[in-house]
C-alpha positions, 0 to 999 in steps of 0.5 A: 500500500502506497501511503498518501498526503493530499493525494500525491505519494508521500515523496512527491508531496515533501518534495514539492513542500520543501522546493517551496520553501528553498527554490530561489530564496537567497541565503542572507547570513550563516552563524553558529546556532548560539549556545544558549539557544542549544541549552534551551533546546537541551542539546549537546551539538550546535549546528551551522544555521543559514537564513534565507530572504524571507527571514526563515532559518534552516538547520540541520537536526539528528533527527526529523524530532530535533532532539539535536544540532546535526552536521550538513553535508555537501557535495561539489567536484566530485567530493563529499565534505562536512560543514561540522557540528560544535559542542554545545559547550565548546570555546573553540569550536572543536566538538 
């Protein structure tokens, strides 16, 4: 049984959700999420956080529940590399 959001396979709708949130935004600023704001979400990682156009935010998680900062990936020339995580209580960035 294929499951089904709103009539289209559930693939094709987050897709198309997410393509209308990041296609064609331009992204404004990229930081560090705060270690105050990882402690209030009671996480040990802070991930990089990148702000679009439209002043929404987008970070990566551990998992789809945000339990923690994750780590992005990103692929160019053939490489894969890591923009990395830090520890919610480091100085120098080392995790």
């Amino acid at each position: 049984m294929e499951y089904k959001i709103e009539g289209k396979p559930v693939e094709q709708y987050w897709t198309e959700l997410i393509a209308k949130h990041l296609v064609g935004k331009t992204i404004t600023k990229v930081e560090y999420i705060p270690r105050d704001e990882a402690e209030e979400n009671m996480w040990y990682n802070r991930p990089i956080a990148i702000l679009l156009d439209n002043k929404d935010w987008i970070f990566p998680t551990m998992d789809d529940e945000g339990n923690d900062g994750g780590a992005l990936n990103y692929y160019r020339a053939g490489k894969m590399d890591v923009f990395p995580v830090w520890g919610a209580g480091d100085e120098d960035g080392d995790s």
